[in-house]
C-alpha positions as CSV (number, residue, x, y, z in Angstrom):
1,X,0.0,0.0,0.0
2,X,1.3,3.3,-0.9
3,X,0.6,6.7,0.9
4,X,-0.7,8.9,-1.2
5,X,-1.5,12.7,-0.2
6,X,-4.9,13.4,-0.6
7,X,-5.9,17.2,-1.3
8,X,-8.9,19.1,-1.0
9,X,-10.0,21.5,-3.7
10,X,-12.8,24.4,-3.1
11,X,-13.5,25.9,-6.3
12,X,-16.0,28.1,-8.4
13,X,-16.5,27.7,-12.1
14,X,-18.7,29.6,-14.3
15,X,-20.9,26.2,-16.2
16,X,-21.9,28.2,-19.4
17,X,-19.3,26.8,-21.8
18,X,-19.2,23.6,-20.3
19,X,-20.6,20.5,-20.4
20,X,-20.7,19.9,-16.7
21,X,-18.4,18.7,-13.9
22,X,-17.9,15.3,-15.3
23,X,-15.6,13.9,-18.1
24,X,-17.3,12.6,-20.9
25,X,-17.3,12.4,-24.7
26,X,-17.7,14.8,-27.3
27,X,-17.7,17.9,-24.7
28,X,-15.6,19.8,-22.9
29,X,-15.9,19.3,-18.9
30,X,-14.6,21.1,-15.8
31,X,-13.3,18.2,-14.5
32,X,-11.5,17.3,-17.4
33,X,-10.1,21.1,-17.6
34,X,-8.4,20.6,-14.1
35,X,-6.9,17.3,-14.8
36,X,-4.9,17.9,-17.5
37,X,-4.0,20.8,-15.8
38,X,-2.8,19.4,-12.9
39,X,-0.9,16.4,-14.7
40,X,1.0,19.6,-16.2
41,X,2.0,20.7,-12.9
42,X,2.7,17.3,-11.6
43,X,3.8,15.6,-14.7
44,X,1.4,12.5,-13.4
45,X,-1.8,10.9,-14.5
46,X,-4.5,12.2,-12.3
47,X,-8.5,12.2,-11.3
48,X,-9.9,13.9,-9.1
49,X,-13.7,13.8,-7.9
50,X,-16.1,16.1,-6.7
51,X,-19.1,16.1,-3.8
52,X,-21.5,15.9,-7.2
53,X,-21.9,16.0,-10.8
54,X,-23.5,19.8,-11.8
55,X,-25.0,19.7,-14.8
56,X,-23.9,21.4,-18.2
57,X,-24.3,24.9,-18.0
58,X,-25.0,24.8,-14.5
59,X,-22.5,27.3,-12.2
60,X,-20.3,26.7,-8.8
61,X,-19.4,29.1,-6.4
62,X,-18.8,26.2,-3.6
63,X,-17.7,23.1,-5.4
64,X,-15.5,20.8,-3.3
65,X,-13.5,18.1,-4.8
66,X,-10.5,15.6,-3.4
67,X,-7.6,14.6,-5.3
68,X,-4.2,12.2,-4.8
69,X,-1.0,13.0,-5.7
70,X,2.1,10.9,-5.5
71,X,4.4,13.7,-4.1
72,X,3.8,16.1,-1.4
73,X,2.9,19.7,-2.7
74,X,2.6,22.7,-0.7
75,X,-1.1,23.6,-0.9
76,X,-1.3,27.5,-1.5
77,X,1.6,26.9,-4.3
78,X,-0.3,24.2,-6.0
79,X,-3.5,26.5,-5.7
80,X,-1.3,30.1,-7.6
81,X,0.0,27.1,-10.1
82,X,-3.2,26.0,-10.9
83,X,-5.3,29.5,-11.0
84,X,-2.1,31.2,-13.2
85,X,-3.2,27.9,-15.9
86,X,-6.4,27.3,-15.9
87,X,-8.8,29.3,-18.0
88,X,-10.4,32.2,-16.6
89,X,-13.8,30.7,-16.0
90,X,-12.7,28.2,-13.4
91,X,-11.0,29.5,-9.7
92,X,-9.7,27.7,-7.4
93,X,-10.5,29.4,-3.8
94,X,-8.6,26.9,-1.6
95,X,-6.5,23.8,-1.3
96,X,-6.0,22.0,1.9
97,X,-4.3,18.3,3.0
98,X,-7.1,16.3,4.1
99,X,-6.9,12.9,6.1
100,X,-7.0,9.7,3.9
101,X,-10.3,9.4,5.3
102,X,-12.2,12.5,3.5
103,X,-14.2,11.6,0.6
104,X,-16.0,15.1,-1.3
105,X,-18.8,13.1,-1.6
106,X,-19.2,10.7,0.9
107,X,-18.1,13.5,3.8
108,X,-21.0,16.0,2.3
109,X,-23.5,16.2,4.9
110,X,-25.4,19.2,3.7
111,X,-25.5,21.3,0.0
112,X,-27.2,24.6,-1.0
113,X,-28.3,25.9,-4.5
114,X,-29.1,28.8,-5.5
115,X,-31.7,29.6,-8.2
116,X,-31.9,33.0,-9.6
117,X,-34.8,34.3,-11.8
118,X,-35.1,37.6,-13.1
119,X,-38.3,39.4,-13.1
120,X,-37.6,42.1,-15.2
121,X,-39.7,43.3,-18.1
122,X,-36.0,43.2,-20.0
123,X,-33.5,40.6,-18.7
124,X,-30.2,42.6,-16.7
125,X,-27.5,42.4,-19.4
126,X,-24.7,42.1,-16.9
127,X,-26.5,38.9,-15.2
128,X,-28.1,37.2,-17.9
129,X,-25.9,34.4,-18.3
130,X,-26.5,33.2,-14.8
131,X,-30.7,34.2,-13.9
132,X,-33.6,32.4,-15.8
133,X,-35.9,35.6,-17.3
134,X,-38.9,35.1,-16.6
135,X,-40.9,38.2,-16.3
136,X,-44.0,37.3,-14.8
137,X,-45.8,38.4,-11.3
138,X,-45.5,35.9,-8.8
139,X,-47.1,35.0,-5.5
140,X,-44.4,34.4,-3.1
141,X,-46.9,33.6,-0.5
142,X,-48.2,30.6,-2.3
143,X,-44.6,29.6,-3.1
144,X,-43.9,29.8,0.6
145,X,-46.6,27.3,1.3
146,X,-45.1,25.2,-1.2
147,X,-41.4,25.3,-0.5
148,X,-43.5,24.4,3.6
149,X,-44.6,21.5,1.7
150,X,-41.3,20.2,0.2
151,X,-39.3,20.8,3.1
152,X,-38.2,17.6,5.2
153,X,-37.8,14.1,4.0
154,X,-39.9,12.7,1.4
155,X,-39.6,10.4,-1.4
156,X,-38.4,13.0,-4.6
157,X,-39.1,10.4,-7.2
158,X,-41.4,12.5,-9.2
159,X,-38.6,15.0,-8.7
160,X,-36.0,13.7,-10.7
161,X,-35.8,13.0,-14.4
162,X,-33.8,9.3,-13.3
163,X,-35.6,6.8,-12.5
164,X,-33.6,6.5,-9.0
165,X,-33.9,3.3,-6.6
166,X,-33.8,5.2,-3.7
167,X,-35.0,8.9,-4.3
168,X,-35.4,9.9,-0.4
169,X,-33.6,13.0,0.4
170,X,-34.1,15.3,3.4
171,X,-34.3,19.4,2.3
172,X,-33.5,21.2,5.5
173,X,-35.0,24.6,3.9
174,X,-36.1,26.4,1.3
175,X,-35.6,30.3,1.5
176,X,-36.6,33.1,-0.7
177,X,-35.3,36.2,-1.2
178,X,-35.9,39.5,-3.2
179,X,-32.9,41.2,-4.3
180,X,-32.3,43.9,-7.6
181,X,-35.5,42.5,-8.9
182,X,-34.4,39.3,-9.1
183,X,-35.9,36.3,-6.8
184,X,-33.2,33.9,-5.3
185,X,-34.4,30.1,-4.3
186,X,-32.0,28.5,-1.5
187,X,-32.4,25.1,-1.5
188,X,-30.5,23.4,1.2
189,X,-30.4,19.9,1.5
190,X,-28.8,16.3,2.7
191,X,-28.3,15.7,-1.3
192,X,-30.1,16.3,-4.3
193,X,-31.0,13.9,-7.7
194,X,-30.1,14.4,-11.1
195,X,-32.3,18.0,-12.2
196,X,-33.9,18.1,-9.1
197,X,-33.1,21.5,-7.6
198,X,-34.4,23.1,-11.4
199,X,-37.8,20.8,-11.0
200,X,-37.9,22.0,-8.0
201,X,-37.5,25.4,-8.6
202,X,-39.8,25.3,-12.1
203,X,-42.5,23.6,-9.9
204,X,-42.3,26.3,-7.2
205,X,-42.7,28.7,-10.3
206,X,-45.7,27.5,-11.7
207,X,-47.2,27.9,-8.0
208,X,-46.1,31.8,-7.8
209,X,-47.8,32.0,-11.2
210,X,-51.0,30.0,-9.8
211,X,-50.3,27.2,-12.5
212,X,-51.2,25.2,-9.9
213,X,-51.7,25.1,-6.5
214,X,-49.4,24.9,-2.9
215,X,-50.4,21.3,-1.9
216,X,-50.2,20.0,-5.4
217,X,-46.4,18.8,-4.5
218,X,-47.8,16.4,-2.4
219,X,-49.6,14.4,-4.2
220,X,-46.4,14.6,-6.0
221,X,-44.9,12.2,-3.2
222,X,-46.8,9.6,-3.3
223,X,-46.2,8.7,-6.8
224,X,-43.1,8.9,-8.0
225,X,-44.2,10.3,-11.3
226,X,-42.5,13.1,-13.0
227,X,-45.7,14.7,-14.9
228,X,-47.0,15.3,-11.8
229,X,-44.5,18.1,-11.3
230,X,-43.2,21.4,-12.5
231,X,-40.8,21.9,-15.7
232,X,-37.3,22.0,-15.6
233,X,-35.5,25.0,-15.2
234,X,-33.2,26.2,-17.3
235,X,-29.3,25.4,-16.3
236,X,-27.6,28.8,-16.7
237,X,-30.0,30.2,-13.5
238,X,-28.8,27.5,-11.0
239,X,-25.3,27.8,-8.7
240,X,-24.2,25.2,-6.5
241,X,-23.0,27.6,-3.5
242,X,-21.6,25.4,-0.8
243,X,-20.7,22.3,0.3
């Protein structure tokens, strides 16, 4: 068995030319991008995994990964090295030396996403690329009565667009806030499944726009069945913000 150093990496990437944390073919990833990036600095084949695959297009202020090397590297060096290469859309905030026991996934025991939406009758050129436009009124107090509804642990199978063995999560809260005409969704949570957060957050839309009503969400529950929710979201609004 041989040591290996294991790091961990908090970073922010902006999603939009992307397509999404995870290496795959035919499109560019993040994950990919700080790879090869590192095997440059470490002349070493490397992978490194984060707490969660975000979706293409989707954005990170708070992304944690963890990664092994096969030499010791002085954290806040590898961290300049990396920012002075990598392309300006991806930062990386911190790297620390973690114990052999931290996993960015399994160690996660809470995550909050933001969802922005911009209510403007003409979309804010300077934060288009990361709010949904939707100019429509909206009832925030029927949204609150839904995101009442959604919080705690349920079965999100009709919240997901996998079919997902075991789809119980727990969503500690859902806060709203008004801010430069824009509306921001928190949604924190033990973990979330694949598009759920933007079903979640086109579902609580169609309630502020009295598509349908609070309590419909829970009918939702009890039948794992994805027509009985709200549409999914466009990516470029949504921004994992911590881990």
């Amino acid at each position: 068995y041989v040591f290996m150093p294991r790091y961990k990496v908090t970073l922010s990437y902006d999603g939009s030319n992307y397509g999404g944390w995870q290496k795959q073919m035919n499109t560019h990833s993040i994950q990919e991008e700080i790879e090869s990036t590192l095997e440059r600095i470490v002349k070493e084949p490397v992978s490194i995994h984060a707490s969660g695959r975000t979706d293409a297009g989707v954005h990170a202020k708070g992304q944690v990964a963890h990664v092994f090397l096969k030499t010791n590297e002085d954290p806040e060096l590898l961290r300049q090295e990396l920012n002075r290469m990598l392309p300006e859309d991806i930062r990386i905030c911190r790297v620390e030396s973690v114990s052999q026991s931290f996993h960015s996934r399994y160690s996660a025991v809470s995550k909050v996403y933001e969802y922005r939406i911009d209510q403007r009758s003409r979309a804010d050129v300077f934060t288009r690329k990361y709010c949904y436009h939707r100019p429509v009124h909206l009832d925030l107090d029927r949204m609150r009565q839904a995101a009442d509804h959604l919080t705690g642990t349920h079965d999100f199978g009709s919240f997901t667009d996998n079919k997902e063995a075991d789809s119980v999560r727990t969503i500690f809260s859902i806060d709203m806030k008004e801010e430069n005409e824009k509306l921001v969704l928190a949604f924190c949570g033990d973990g979330f499944l694949y598009h759920m957060v933007r079903i979640l957050a086109g579902t609580l839309l169609e309630v502020g726009e009295g598509i349908r009503t609070p309590e419909s969400v829970l009918e939702a529950f009890h039948h794992r069945d994805r027509s009985l929710t709200g549409f999914l979201a466009p990516a470029h609004g949504l921004c994992l913000r911590e881990v």
